[in-house]
VMD Tcl script that builds the backbone (N, CA, C; Angstrom):
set m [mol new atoms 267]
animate dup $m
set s [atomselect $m all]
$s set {name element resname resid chain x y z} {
  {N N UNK 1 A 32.879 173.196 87.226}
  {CA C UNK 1 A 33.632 173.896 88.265}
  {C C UNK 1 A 33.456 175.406 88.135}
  {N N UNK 2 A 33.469 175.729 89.205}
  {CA C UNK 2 A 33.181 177.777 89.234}
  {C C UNK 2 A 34.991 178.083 89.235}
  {N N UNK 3 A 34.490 179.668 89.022}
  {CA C UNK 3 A 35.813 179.598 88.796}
  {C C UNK 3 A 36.905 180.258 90.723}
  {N N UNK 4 A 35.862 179.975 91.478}
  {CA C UNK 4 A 36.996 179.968 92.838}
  {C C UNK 4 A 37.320 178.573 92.655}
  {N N UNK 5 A 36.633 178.005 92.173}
  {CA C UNK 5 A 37.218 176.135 92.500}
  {C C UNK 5 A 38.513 176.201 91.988}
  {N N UNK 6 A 38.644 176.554 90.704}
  {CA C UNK 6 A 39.477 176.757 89.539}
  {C C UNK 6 A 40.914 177.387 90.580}
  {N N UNK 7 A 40.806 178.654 90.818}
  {CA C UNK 7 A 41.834 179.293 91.221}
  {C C UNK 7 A 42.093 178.892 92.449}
  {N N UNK 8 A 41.589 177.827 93.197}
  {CA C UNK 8 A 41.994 177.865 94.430}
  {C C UNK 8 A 41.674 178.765 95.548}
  {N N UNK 9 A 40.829 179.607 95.769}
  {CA C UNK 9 A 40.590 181.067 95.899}
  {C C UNK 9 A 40.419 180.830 97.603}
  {N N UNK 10 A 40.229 181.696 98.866}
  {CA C UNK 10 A 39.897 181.490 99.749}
  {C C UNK 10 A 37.988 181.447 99.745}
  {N N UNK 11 A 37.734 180.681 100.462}
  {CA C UNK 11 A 36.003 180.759 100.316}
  {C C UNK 11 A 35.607 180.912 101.975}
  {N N UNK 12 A 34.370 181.418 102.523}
  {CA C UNK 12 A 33.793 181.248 103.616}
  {C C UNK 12 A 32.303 180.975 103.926}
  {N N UNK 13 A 31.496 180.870 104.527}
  {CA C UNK 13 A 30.358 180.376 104.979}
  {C C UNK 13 A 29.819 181.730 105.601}
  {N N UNK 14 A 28.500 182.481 105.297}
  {CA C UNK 14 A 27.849 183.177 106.385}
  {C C UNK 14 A 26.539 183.517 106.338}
  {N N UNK 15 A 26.048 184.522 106.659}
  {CA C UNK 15 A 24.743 184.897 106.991}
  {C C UNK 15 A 24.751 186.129 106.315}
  {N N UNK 16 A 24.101 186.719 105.413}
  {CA C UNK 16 A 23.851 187.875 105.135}
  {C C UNK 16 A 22.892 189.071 106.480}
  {N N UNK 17 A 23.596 189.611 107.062}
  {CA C UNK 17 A 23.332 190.349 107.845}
  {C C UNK 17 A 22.561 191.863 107.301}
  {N N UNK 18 A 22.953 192.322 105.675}
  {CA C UNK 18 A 22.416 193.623 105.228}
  {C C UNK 18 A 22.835 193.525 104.072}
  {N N UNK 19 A 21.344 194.163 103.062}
  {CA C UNK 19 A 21.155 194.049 101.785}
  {C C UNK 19 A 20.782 195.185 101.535}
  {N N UNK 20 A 21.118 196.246 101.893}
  {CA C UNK 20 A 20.795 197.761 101.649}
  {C C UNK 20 A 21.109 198.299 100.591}
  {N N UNK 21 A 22.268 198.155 100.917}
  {CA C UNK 21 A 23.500 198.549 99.343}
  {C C UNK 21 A 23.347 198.047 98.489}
  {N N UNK 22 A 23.382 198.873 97.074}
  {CA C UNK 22 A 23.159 198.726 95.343}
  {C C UNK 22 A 24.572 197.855 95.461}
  {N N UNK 23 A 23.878 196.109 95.139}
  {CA C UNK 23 A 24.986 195.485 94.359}
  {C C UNK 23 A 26.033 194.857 95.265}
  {N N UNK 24 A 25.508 194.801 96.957}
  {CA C UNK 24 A 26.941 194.523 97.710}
  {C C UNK 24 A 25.396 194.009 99.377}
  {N N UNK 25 A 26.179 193.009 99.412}
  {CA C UNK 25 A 25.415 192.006 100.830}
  {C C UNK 25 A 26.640 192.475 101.813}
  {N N UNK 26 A 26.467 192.386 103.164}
  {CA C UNK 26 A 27.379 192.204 104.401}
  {C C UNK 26 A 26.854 191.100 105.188}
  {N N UNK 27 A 27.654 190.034 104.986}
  {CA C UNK 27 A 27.729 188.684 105.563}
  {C C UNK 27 A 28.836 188.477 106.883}
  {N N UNK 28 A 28.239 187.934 107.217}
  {CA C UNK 28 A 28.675 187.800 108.972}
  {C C UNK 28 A 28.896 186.476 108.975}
  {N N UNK 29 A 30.528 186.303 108.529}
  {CA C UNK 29 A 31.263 185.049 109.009}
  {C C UNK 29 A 31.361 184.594 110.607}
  {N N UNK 30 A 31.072 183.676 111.093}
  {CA C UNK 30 A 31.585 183.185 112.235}
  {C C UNK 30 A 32.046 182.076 112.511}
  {N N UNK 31 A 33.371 181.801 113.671}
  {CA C UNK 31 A 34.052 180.851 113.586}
  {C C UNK 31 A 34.041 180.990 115.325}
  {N N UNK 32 A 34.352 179.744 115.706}
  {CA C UNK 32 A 34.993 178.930 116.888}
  {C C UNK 32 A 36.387 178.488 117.240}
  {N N UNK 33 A 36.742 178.817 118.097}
  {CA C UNK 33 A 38.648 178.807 118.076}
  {C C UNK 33 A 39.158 178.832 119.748}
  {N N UNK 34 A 40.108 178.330 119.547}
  {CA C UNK 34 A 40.636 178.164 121.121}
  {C C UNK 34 A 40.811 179.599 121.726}
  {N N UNK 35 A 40.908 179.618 122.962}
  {CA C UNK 35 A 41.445 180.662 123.361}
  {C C UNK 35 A 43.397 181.031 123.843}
  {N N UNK 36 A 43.923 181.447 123.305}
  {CA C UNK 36 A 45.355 181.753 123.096}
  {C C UNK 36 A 45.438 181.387 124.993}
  {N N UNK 37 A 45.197 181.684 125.934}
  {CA C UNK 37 A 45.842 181.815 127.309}
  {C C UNK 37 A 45.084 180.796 128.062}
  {N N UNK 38 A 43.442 180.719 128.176}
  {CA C UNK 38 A 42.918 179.935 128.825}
  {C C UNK 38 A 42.365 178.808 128.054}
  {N N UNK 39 A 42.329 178.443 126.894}
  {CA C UNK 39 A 41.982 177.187 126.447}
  {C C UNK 39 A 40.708 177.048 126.296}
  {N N UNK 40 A 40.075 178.220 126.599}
  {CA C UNK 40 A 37.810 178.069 126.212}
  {C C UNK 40 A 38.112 178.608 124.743}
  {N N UNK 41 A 36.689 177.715 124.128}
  {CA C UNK 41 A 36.537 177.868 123.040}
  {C C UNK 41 A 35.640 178.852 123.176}
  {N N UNK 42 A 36.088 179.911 121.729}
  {CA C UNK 42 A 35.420 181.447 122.271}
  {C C UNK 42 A 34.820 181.402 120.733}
  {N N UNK 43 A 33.789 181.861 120.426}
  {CA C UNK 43 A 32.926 182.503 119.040}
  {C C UNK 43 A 33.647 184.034 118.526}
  {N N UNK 44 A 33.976 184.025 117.522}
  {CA C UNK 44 A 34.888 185.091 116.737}
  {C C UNK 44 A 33.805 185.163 115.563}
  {N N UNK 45 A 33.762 186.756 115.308}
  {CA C UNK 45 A 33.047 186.593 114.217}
  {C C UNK 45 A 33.732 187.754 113.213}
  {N N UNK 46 A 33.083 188.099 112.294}
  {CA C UNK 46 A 33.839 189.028 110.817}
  {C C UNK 46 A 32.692 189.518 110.038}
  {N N UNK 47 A 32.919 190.412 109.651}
  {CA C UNK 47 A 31.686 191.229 108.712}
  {C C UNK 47 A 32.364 191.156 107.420}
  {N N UNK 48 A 32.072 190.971 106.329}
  {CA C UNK 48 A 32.854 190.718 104.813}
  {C C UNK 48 A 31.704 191.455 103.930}
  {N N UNK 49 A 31.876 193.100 103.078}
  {CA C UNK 49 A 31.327 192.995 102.194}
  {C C UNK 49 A 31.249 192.389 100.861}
  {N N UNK 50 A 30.437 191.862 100.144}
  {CA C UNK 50 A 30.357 191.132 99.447}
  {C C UNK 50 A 29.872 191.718 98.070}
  {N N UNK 51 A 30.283 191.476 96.708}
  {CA C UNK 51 A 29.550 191.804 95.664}
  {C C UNK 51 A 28.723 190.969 95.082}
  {N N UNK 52 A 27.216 191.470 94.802}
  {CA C UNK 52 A 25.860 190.712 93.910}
  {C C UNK 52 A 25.600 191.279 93.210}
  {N N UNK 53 A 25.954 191.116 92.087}
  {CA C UNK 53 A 25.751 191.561 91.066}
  {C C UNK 53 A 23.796 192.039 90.784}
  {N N UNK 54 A 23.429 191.099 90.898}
  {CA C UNK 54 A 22.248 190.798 90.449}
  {C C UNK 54 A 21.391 191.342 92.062}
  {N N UNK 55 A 21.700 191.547 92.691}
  {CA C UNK 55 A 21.164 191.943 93.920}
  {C C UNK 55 A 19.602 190.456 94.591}
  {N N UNK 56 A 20.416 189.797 94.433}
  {CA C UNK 56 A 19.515 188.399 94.481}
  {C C UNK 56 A 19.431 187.650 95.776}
  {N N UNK 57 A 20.434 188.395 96.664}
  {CA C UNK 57 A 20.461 187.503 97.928}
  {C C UNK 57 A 20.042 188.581 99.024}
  {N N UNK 58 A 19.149 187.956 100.179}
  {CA C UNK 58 A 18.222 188.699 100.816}
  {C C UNK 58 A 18.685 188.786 102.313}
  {N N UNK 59 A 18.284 189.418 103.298}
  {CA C UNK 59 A 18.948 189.351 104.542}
  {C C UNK 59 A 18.462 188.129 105.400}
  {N N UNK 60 A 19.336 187.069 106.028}
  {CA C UNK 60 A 19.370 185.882 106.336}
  {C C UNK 60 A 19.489 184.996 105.882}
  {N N UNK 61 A 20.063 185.232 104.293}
  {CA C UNK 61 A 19.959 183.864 103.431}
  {C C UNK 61 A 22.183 183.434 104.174}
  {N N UNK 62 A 22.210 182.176 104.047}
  {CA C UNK 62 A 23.470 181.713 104.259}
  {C C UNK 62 A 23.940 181.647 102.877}
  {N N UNK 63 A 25.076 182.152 102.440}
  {CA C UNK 63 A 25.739 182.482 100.802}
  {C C UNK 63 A 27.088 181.938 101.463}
  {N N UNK 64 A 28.067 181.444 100.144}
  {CA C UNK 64 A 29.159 181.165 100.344}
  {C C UNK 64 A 29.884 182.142 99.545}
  {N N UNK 65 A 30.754 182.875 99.960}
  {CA C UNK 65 A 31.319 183.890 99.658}
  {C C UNK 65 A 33.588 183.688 98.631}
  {N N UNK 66 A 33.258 184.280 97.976}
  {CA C UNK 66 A 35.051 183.960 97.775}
  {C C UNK 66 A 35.802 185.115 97.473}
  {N N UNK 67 A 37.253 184.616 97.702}
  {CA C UNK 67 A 37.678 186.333 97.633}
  {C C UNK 67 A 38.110 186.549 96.424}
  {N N UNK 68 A 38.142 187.348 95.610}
  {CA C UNK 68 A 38.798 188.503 94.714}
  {C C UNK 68 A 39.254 189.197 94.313}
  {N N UNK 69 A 39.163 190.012 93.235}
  {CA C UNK 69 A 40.114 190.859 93.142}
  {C C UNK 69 A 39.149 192.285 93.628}
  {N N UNK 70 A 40.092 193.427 93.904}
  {CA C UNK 70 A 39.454 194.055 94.887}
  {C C UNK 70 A 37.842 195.220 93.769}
  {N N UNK 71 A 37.199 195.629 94.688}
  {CA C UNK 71 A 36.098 195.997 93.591}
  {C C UNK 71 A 35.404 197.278 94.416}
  {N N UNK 72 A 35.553 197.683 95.181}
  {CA C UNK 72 A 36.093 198.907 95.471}
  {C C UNK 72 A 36.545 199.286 96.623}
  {N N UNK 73 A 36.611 200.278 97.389}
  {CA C UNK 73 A 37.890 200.521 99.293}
  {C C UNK 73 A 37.749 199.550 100.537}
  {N N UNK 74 A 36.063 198.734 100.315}
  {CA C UNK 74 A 36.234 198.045 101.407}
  {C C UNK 74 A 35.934 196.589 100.955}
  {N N UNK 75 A 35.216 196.167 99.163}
  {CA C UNK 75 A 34.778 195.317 98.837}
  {C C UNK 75 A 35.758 194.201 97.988}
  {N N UNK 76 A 36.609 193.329 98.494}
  {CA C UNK 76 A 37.047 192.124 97.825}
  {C C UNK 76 A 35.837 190.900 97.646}
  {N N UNK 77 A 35.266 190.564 98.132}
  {CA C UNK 77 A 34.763 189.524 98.095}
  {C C UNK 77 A 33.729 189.478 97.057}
  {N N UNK 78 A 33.102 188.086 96.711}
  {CA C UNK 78 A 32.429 187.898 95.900}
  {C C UNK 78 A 31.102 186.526 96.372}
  {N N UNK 79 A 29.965 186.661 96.487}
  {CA C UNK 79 A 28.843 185.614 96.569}
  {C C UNK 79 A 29.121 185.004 95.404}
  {N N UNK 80 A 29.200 183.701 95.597}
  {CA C UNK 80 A 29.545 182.300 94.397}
  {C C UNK 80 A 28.056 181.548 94.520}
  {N N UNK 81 A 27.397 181.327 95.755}
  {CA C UNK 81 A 26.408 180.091 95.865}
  {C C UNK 81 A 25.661 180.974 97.052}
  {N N UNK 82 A 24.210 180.624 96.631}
  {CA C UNK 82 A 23.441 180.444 97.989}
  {C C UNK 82 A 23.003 178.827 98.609}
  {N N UNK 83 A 23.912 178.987 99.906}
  {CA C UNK 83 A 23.385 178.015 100.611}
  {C C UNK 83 A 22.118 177.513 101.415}
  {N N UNK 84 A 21.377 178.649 101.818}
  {CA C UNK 84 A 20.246 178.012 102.572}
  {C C UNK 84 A 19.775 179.450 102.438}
  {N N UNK 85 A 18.093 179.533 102.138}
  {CA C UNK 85 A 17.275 180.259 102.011}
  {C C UNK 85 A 16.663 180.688 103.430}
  {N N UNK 86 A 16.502 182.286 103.498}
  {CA C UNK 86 A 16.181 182.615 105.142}
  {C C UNK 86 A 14.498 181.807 105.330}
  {N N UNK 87 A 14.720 182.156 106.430}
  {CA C UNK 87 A 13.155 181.378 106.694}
  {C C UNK 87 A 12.285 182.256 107.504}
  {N N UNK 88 A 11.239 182.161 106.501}
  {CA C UNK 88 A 9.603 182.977 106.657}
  {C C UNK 88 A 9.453 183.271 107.962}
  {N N UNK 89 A 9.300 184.193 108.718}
  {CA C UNK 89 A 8.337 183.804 110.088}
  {C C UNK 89 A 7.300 184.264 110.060}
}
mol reanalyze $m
mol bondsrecalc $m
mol representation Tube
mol addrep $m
């Protein structure tokens, strides 16, 4: 077990959108959800910086992300797993 399993931690699913930054991915959560007044299902999405230590995850790879304790003004989160490797074109 990792240790978000352990703590119960919140986790999310995304896309690494930018790998610029020493040590930190920006992953682009997106979700699907009703709409509060008319009832269409609308696409919502979220930008989450993320800390990598190891600077190992590349732009388009899908990473599962968990939250933390905070690590510096805009960065809580943390990459636990890469889920799916971007693909070549």
């Amino acid at each position: 077990m990792t240790q978000a399993q352990e703590k119960n931690t919140r986790t999310l699913v995304g896309r690494v959108v930018s790998d610029k930054r020493s040590k930190t991915v920006t992953v682009l959560v997106e979700r699907r959800a009703k709409h509060e007044l008319y009832g269409k299902i609308v696409a919502l999405s979220r930008k989450y910086h993320a800390h990598d230590e190891k600077g190992e995850y590349k732009m388009g790879d899908v990473v599962e992300i968990a939250e933390g304790r905070p690590i510096s003004k805009t960065k809580s989160w943390v990459v636990t797993r890469l889920v799916e490797k971007a693909q070549i074109v």
